[in-house]
KOLRO-569370 format. One record per residue: x, y, z of N, C-alpha, C, O in turn; residue number from 1. Coordinates in nm, 2 decimals. Last residue first. Example, Ala and Ser with C-alpha at 12.3 -4.5 7.8 and 13.67 -1.06 7.14 Angstrom:
KOLRO-569370
site nX:1.28, nY:-0.22, nZ:0.71, caX:1.37, caY:-0.11, caZ:0.71, cX:1.29, cY:0.00, cZ:0.79, oX:1.34, oY:0.11, oZ:0.80, k:2
site nX:1.32, nY:-0.57, nZ:0.78, caX:1.23, caY:-0.45, caZ:0.78, cX:1.32, cY:-0.33, cZ:0.78, oX:1.42, oY:-0.33, oZ:0.85, k:1
This chain:
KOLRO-569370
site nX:-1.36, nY:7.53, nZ:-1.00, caX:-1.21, caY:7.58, caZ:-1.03, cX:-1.15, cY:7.67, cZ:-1.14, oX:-1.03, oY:7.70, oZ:-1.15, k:110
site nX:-1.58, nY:7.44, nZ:-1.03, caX:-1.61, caY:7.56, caZ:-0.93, cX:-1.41, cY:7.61, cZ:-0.92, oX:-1.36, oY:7.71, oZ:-0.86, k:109
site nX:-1.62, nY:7.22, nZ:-1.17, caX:-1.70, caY:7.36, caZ:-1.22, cX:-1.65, cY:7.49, cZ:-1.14, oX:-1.66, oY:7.61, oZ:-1.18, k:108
site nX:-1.56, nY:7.03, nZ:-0.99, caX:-1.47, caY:7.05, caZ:-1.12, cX:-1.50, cY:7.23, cZ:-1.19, oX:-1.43, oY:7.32, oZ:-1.24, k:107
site nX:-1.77, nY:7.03, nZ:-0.82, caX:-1.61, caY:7.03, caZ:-0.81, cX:-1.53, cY:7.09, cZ:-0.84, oX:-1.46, oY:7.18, oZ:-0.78, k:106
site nX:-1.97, nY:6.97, nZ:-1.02, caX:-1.96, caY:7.10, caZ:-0.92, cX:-1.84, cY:7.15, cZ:-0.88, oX:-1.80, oY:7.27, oZ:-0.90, k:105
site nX:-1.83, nY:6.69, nZ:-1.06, caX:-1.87, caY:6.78, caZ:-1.16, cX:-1.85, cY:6.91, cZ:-1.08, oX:-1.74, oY:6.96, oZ:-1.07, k:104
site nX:-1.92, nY:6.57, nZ:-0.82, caX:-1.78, caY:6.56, caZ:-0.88, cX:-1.77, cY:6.67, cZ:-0.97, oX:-1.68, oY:6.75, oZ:-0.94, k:103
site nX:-2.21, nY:6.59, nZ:-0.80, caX:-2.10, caY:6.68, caZ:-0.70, cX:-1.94, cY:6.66, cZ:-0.71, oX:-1.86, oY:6.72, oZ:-0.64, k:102
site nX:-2.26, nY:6.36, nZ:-0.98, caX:-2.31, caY:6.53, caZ:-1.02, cX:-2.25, cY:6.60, cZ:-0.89, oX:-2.26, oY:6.72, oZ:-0.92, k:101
site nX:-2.03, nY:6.09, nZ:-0.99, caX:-2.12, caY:6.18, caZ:-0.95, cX:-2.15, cY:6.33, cZ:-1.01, oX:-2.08, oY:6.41, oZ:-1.08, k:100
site nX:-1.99, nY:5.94, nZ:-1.39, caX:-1.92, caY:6.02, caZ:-1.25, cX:-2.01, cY:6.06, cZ:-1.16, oX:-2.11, oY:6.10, oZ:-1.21, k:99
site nX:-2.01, nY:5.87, nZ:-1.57, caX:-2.07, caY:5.80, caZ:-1.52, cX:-2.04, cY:5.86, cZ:-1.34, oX:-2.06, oY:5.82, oZ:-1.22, k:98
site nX:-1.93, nY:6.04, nZ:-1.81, caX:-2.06, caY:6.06, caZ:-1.79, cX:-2.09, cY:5.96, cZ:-1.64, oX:-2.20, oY:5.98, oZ:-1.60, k:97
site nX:-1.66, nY:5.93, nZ:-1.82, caX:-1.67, caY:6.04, caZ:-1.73, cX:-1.78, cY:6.06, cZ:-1.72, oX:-1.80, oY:6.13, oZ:-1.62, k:96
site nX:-1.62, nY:5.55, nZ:-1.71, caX:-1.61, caY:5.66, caZ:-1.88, cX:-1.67, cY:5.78, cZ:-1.75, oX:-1.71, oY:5.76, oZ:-1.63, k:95
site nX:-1.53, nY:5.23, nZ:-1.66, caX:-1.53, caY:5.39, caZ:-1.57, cX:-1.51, cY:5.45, cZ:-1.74, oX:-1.44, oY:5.42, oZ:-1.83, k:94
site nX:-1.54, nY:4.90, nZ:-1.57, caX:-1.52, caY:5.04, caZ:-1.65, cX:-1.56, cY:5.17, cZ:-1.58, oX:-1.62, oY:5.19, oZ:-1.47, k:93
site nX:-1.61, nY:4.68, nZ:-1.35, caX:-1.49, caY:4.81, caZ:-1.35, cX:-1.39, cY:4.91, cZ:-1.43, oX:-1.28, oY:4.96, oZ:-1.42, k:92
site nX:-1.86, nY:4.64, nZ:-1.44, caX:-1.79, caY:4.69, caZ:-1.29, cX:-1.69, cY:4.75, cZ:-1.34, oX:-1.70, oY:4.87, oZ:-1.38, k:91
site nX:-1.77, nY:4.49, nZ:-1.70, caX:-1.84, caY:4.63, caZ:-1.65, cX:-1.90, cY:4.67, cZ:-1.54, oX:-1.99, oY:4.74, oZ:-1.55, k:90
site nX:-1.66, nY:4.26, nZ:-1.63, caX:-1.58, caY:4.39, caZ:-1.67, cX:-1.65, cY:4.53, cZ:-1.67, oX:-1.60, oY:4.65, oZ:-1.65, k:89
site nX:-1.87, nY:4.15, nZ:-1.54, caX:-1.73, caY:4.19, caZ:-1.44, cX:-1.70, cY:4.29, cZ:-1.50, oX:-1.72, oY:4.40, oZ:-1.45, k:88
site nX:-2.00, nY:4.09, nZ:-1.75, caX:-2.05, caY:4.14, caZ:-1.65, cX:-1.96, cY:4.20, cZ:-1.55, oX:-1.98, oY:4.31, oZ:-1.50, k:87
site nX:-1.77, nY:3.94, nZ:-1.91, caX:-1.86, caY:4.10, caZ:-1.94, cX:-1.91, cY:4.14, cZ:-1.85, oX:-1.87, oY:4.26, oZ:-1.82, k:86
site nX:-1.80, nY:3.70, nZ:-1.73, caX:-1.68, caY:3.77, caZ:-1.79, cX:-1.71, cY:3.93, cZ:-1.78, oX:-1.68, oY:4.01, oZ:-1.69, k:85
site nX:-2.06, nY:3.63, nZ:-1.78, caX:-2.03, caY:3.64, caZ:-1.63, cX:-1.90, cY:3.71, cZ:-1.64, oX:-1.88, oY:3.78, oZ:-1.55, k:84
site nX:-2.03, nY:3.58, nZ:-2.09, caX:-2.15, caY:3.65, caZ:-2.04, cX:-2.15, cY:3.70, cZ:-1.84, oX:-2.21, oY:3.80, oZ:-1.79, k:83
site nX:-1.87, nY:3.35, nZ:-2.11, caX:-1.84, caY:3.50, caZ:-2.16, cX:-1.92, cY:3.59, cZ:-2.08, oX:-1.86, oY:3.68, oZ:-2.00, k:82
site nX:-2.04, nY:3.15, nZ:-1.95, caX:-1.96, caY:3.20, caZ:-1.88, cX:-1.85, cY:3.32, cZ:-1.95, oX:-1.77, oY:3.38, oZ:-1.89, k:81
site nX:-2.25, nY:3.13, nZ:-2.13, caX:-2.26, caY:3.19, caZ:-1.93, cX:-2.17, cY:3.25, cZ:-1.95, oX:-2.17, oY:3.37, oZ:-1.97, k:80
site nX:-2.16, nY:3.03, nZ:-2.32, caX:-2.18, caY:3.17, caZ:-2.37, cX:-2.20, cY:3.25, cZ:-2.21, oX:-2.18, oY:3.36, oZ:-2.17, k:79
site nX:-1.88, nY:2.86, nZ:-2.28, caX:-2.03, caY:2.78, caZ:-2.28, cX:-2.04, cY:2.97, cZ:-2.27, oX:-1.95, oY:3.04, oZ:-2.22, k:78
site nX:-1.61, nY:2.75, nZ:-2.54, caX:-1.68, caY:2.80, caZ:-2.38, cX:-1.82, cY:2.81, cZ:-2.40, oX:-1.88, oY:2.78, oZ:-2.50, k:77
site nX:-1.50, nY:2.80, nZ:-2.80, caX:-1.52, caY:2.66, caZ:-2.72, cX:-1.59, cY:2.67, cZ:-2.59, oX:-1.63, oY:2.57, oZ:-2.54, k:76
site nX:-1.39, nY:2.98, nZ:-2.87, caX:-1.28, caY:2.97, caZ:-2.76, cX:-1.36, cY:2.87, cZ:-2.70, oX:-1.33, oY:2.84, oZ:-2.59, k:75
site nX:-1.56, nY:3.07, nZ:-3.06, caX:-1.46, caY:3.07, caZ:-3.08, cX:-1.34, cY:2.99, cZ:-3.02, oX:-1.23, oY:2.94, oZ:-3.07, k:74
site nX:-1.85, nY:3.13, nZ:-2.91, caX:-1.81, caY:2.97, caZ:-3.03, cX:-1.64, cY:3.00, cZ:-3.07, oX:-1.59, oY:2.89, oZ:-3.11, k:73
site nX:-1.76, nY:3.31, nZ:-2.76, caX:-1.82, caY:3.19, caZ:-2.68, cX:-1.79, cY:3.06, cZ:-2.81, oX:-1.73, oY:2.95, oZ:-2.81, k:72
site nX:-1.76, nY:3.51, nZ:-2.92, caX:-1.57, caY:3.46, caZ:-2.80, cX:-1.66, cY:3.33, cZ:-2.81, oX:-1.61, oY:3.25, oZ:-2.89, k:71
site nX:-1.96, nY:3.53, nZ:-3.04, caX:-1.84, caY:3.48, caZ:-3.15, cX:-1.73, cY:3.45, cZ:-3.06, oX:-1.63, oY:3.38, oZ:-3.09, k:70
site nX:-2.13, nY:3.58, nZ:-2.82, caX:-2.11, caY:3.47, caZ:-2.86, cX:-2.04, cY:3.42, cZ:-2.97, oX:-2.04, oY:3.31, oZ:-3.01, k:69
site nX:-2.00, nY:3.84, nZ:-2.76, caX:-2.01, caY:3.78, caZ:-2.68, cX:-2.03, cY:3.60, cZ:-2.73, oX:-1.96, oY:3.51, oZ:-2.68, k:68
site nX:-1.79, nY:4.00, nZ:-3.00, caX:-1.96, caY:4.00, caZ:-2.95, cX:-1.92, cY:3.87, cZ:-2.90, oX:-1.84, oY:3.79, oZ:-2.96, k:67
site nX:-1.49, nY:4.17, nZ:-3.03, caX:-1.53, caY:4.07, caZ:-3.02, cX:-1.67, cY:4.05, cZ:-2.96, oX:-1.68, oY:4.09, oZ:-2.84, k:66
site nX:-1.30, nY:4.39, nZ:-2.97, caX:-1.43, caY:4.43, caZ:-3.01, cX:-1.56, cY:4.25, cZ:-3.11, oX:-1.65, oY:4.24, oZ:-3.19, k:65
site nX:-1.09, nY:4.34, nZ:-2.82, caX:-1.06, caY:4.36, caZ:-2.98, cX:-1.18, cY:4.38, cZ:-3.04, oX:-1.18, oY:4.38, oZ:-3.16, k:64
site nX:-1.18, nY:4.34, nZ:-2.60, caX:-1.13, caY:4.46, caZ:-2.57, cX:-1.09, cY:4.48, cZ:-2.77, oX:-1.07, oY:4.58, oZ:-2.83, k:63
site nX:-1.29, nY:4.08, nZ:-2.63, caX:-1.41, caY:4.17, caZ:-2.61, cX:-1.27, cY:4.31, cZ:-2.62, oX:-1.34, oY:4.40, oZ:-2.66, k:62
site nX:-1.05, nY:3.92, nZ:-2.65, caX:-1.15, caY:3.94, caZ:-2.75, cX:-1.21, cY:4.03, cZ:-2.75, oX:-1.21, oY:4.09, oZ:-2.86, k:61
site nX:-0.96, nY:3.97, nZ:-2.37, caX:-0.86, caY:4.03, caZ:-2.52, cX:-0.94, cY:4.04, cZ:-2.62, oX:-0.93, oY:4.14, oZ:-2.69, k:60
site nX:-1.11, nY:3.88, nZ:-2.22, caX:-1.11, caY:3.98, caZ:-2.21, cX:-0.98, cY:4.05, cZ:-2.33, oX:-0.94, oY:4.17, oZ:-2.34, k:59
site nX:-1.09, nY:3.57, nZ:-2.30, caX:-1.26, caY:3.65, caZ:-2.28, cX:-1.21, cY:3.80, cZ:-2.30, oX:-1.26, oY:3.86, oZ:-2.40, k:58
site nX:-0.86, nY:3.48, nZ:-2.25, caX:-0.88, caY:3.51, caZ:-2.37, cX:-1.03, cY:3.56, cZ:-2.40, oX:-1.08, oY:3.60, oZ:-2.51, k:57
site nX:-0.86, nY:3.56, nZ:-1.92, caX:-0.78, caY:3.64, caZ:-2.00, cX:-0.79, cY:3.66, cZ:-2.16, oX:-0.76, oY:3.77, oZ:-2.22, k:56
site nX:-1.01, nY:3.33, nZ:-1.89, caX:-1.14, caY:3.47, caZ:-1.86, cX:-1.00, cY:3.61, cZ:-1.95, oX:-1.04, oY:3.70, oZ:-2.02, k:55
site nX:-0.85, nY:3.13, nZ:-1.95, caX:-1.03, caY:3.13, caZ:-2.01, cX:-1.06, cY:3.29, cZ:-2.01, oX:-1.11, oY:3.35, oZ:-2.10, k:54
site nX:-0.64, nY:3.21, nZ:-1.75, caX:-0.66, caY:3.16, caZ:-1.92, cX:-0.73, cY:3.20, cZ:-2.01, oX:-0.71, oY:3.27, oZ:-2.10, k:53
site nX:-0.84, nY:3.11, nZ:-1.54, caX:-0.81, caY:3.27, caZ:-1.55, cX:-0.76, cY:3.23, cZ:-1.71, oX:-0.85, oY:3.21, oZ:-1.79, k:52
site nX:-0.95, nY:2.82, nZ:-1.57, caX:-1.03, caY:2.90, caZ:-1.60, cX:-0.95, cY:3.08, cZ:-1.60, oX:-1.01, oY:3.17, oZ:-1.65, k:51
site nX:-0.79, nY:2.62, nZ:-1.65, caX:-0.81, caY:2.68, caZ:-1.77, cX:-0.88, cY:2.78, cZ:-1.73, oX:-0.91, oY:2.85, oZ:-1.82, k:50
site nX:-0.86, nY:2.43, nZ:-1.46, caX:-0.76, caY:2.43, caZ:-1.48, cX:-0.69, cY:2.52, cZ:-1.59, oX:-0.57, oY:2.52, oZ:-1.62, k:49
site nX:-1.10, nY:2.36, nZ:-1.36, caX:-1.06, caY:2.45, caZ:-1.30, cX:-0.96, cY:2.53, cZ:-1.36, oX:-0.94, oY:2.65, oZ:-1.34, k:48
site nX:-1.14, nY:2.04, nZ:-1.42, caX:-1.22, caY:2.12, caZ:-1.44, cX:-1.19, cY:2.26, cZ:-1.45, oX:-1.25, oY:2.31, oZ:-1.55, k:47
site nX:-1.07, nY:1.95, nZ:-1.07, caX:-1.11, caY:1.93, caZ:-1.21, cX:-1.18, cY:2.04, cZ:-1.24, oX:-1.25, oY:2.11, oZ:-1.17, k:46
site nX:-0.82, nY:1.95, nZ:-0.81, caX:-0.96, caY:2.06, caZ:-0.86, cX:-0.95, cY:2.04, cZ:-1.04, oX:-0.87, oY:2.09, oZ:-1.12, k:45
site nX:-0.68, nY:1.76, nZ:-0.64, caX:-0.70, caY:1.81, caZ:-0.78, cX:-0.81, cY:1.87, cZ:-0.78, oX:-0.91, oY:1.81, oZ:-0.73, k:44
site nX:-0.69, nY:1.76, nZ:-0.37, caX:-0.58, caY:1.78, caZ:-0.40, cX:-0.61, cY:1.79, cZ:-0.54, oX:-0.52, oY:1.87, oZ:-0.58, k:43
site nX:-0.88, nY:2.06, nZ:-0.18, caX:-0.87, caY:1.91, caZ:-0.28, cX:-0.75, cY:1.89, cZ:-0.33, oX:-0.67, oY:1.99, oZ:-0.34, k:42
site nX:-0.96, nY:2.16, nZ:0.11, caX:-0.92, caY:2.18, caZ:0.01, cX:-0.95, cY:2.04, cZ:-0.03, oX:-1.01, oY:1.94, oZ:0.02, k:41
site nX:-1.04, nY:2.36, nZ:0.43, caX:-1.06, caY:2.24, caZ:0.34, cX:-1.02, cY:2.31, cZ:0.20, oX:-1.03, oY:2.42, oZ:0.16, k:40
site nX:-0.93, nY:2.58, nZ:0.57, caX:-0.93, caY:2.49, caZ:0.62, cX:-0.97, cY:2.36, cZ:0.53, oX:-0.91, oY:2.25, oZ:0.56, k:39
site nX:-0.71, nY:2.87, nZ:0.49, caX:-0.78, caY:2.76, caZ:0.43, cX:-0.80, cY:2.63, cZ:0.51, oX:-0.69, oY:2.57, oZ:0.53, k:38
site nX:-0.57, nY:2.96, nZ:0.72, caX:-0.67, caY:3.05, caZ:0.62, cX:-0.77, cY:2.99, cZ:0.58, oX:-0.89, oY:3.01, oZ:0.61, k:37
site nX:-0.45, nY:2.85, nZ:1.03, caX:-0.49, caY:2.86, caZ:0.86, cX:-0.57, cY:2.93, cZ:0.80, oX:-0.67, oY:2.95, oZ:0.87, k:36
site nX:-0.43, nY:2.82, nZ:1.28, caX:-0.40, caY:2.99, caZ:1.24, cX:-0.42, cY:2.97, cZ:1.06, oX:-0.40, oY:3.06, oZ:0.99, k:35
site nX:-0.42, nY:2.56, nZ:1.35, caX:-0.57, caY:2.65, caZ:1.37, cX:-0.53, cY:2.75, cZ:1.31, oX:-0.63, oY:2.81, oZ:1.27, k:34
site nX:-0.47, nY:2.29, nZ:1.13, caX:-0.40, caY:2.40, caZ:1.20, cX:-0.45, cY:2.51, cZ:1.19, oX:-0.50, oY:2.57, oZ:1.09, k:33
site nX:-0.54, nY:2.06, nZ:1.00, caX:-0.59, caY:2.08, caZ:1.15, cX:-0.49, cY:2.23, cZ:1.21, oX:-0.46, oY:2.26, oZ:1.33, k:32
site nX:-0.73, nY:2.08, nZ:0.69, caX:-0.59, caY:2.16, caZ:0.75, cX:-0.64, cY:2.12, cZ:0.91, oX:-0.75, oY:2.16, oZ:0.95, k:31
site nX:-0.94, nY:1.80, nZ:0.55, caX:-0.93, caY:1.96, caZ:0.60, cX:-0.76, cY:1.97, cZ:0.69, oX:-0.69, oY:1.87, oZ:0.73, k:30
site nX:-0.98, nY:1.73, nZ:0.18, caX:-0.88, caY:1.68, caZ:0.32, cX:-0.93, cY:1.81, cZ:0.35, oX:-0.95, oY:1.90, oZ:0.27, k:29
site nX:-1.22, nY:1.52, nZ:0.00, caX:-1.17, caY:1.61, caZ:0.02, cX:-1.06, cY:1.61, cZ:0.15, oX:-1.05, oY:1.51, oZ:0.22, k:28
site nX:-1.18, nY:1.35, nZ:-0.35, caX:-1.14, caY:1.32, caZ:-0.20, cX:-1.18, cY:1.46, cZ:-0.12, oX:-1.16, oY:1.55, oZ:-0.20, k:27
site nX:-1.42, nY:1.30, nZ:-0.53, caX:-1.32, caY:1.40, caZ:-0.50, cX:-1.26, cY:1.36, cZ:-0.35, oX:-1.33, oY:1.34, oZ:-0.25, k:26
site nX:-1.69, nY:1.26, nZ:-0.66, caX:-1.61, caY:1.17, caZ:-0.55, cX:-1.48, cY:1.21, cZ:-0.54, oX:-1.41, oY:1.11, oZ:-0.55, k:25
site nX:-1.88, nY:1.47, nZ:-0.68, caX:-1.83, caY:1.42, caZ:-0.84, cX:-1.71, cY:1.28, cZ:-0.75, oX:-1.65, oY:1.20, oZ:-0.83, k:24
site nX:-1.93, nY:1.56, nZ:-0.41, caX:-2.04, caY:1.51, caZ:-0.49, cX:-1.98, cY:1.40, cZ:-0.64, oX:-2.01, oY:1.29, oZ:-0.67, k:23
site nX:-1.65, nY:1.50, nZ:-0.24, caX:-1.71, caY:1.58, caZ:-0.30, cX:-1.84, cY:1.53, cZ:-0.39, oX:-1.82, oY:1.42, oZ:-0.45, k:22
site nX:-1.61, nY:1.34, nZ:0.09, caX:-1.58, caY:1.32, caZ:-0.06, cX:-1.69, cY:1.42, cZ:-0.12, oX:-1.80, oY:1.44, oZ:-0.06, k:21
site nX:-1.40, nY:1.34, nZ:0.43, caX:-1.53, caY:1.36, caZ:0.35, cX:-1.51, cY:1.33, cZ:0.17, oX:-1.40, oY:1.30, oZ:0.12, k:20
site nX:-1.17, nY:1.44, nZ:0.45, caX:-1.27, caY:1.54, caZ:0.51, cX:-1.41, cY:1.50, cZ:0.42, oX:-1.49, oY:1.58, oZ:0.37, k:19
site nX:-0.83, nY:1.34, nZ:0.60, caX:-0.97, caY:1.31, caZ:0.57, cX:-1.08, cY:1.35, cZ:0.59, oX:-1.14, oY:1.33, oZ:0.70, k:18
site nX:-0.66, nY:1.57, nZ:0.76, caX:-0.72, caY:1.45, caZ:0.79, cX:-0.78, cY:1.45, cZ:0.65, oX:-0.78, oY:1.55, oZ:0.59, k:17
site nX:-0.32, nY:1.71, nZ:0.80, caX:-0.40, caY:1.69, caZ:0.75, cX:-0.48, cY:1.54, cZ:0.76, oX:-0.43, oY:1.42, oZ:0.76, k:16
site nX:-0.02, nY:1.86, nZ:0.88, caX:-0.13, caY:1.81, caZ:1.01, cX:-0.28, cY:1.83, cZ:0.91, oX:-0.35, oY:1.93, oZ:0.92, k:15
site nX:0.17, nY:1.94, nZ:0.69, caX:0.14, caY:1.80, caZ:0.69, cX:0.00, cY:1.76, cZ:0.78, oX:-0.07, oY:1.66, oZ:0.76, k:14
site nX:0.19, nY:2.30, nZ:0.61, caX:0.16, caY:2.18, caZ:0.75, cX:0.11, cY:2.05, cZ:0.66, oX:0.03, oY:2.06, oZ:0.57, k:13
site nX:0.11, nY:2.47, nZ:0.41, caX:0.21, caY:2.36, caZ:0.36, cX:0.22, cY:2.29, cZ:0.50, oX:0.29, oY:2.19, oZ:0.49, k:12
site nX:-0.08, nY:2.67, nZ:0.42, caX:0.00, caY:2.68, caZ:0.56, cX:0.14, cY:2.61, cZ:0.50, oX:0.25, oY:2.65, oZ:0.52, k:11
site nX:-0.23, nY:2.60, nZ:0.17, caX:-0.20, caY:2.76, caZ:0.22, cX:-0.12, cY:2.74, cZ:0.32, oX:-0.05, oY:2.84, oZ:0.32, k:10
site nX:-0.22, nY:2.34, nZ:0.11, caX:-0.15, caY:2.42, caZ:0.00, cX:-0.15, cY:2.58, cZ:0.04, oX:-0.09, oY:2.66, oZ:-0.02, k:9
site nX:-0.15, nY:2.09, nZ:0.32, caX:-0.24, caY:2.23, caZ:0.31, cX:-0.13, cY:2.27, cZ:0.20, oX:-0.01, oY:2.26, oZ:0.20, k:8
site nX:-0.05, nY:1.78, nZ:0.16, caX:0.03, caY:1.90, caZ:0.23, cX:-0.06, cY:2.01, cZ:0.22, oX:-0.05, oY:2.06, oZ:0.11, k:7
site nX:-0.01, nY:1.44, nZ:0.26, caX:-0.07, caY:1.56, caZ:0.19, cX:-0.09, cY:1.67, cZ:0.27, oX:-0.12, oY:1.68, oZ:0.39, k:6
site nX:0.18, nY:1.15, nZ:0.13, caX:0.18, caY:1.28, caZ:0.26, cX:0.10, cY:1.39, cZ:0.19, oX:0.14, oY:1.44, oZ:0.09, k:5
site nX:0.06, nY:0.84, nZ:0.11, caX:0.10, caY:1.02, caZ:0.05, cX:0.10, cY:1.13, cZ:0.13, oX:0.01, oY:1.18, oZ:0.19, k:4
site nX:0.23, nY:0.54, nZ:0.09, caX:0.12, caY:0.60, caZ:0.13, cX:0.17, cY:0.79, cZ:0.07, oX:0.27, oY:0.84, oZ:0.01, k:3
site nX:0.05, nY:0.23, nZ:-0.10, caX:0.16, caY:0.32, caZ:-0.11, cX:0.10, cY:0.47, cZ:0.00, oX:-0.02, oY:0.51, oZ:0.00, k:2
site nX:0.08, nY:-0.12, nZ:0.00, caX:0.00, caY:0.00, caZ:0.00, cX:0.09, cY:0.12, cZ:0.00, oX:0.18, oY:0.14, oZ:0.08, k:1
């Protein structure tokens, strides 16, 4: 029987149990050390492995003026998740009509 030492990926402490199994049968392990950040983890996260990648060739497209489902058939992705991309990004545009009206006054009053 081979055995594996498995290591919290936020502390790297060995003081790790058996935490149960994920719906898809994932092992999961929790961290027994108390000052950790991360108390449960997996040792592979399927699936996962492509997703900033994913959201980086989302946001080169759309900035090259790319529509939402030419990224989505392009890059193979399901149109959600362009569509959860864009959403983000428009949080954190900023154009000057979108400014307060006491920003402006501000501005007016120099």
């Amino acid at each position: 029987m081979a055995v594996v030492d498995v290591q919290c990926p936020s502390c790297h402490t060995l003081d790790v149990v058996k935490y149960g199994r994920q719906p898809n049968g994932a092992q999961r392990y929790r961290c027994c050390n108390p000052e950790c950040q991360r108390r449960i983890f997996l040792l592979d996260y399927h699936g996962r492995h492509d997703g900033h990648d994913l959201q980086r060739r989302i946001i080169e497209m759309a900035l090259f003026g790319s529509g939402a489902m030419e990224t989505a058939q392009l890059l193979g992705a399901d149109a959600d998740d362009v569509y959860q991309v864009y959403h983000k990004l428009t949080q954190f545009s900023w154009h000057p009509s979108m400014e307060p009206p006491a920003f402006h006054a501000m501005l007016a009053m120099r």
